[in-house]
C-alpha positions, 0 to 999 in steps of 0.5 A, a space after each residue: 735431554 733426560 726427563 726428571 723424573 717426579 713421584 707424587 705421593 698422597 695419601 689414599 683417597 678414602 684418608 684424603 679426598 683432594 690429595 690424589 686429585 691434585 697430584 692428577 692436575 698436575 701430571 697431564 700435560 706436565 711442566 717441559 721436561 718433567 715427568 710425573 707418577 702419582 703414587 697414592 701410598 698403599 693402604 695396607 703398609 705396615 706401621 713403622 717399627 725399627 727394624 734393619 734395612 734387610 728385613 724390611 716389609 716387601 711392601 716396604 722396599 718396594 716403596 722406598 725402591 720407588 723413592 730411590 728411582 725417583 729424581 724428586 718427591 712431590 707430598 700432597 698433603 691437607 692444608 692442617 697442623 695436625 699429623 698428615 692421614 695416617 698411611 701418608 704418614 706412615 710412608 713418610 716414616 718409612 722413608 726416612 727411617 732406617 736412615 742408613 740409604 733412607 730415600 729421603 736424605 738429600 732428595 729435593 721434596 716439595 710439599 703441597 697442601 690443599 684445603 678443602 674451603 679457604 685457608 685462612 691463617 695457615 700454620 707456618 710448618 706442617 707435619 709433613 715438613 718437619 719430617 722432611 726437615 728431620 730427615 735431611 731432605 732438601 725441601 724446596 718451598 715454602 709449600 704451595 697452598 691450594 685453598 676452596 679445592 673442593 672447587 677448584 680441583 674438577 675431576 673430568 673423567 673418573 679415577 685415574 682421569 683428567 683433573 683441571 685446576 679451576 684457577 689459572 692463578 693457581 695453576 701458574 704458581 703450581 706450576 712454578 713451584 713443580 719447575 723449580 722442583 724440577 730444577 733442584 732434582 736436575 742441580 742433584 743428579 748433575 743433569 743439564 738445564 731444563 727445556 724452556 718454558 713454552 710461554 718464554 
């Protein structure tokens, strides 16, 4: 049976200190059947402009080529009703526009926000979710909030390392929301039902 396969965006760590760390958290070991890229948006991609698909940035294509491959998005993004960080944004644009085989058109897309202390009266919709509204993505949520995460994401091992989440509770409803990810990406591409979780 076929893995689905997810990529995890954030933005870069100098814009988004939790972004990278979750998207860690939840790559190793993984859901059954689900495997996880975390793909921090490149620092460097230049600002949207409209411009046809075949003159697009090199960096540019390489990304959306990226997104295309992919069965599913995983948005890390911070717990804010502003503008997601700048080059996460950026990504975001880029995606969505030119809509002519935009990567985010039909693709399931799950969005999750950390805050780095407790969220207290969350906004309904972030930026992010918006675009992805706007962009005719299909947005399986509603979003996963991960609250005190300057606690609870504990990096273990340096950059590209293990990160563990600190609360089994949110844990188990990341996981959830990553399965049922997984399984909106498997309805899309036509593939057959996902492996049974190991606790069933």
């Amino acid at each position: 049976m076929n893995d689905i396969h997810i990529v995890g965006l954030c933005a870069p760590s100098e814009t988004d200190p939790y972004g990278e760390l979750l998207l860690r958290a939840l790559s190793t070991p993984g859901s059954q059947g689900i495997h996880l890229d975390v793909c921090p948006v490149p620092p460097d991609l230049p600002p949207h402009e409209a411009l046809p698909a075949d003159r697009l940035p090199p960096s540019v294509r390489a990304l959306r080529q990226t997104a295309h491959r992919a069965h599913a998005l995983l948005l890390a993004v911070p717990e804010a009703p502003d503008v997601p960080p700048a080059p996460l944004l950026t990504a975001l644009q880029w995606l969505a526009r030119p809509a002519a085989g935009a990567p985010l058109t039909a693709k399931p897309v799950a969005v999750m926000s950390v805050a780095p202390g407790p969220a207290e009266a969350p906004e309904p919709f972030t930026e992010a979710e918006h675009i992805l509204l706007a962009a005719d993505s299909v947005t399986v949520g509603p979003r996963s909030i991960v609250p005190n995460a300057a606690r609870v994401l504990r990096d273990q091992g340096g950059p590209g390392g293990r990160v563990v989440i600190g609360d089994p509770a949110v844990t188990m409803r990341l996981l959830l929301h990553v399965r049922c990810l997984g399984s909106a990406a498997r309805t899309a591409a036509r593939l057959g039902p996902a492996p049974e979780p190991p606790w069933i």
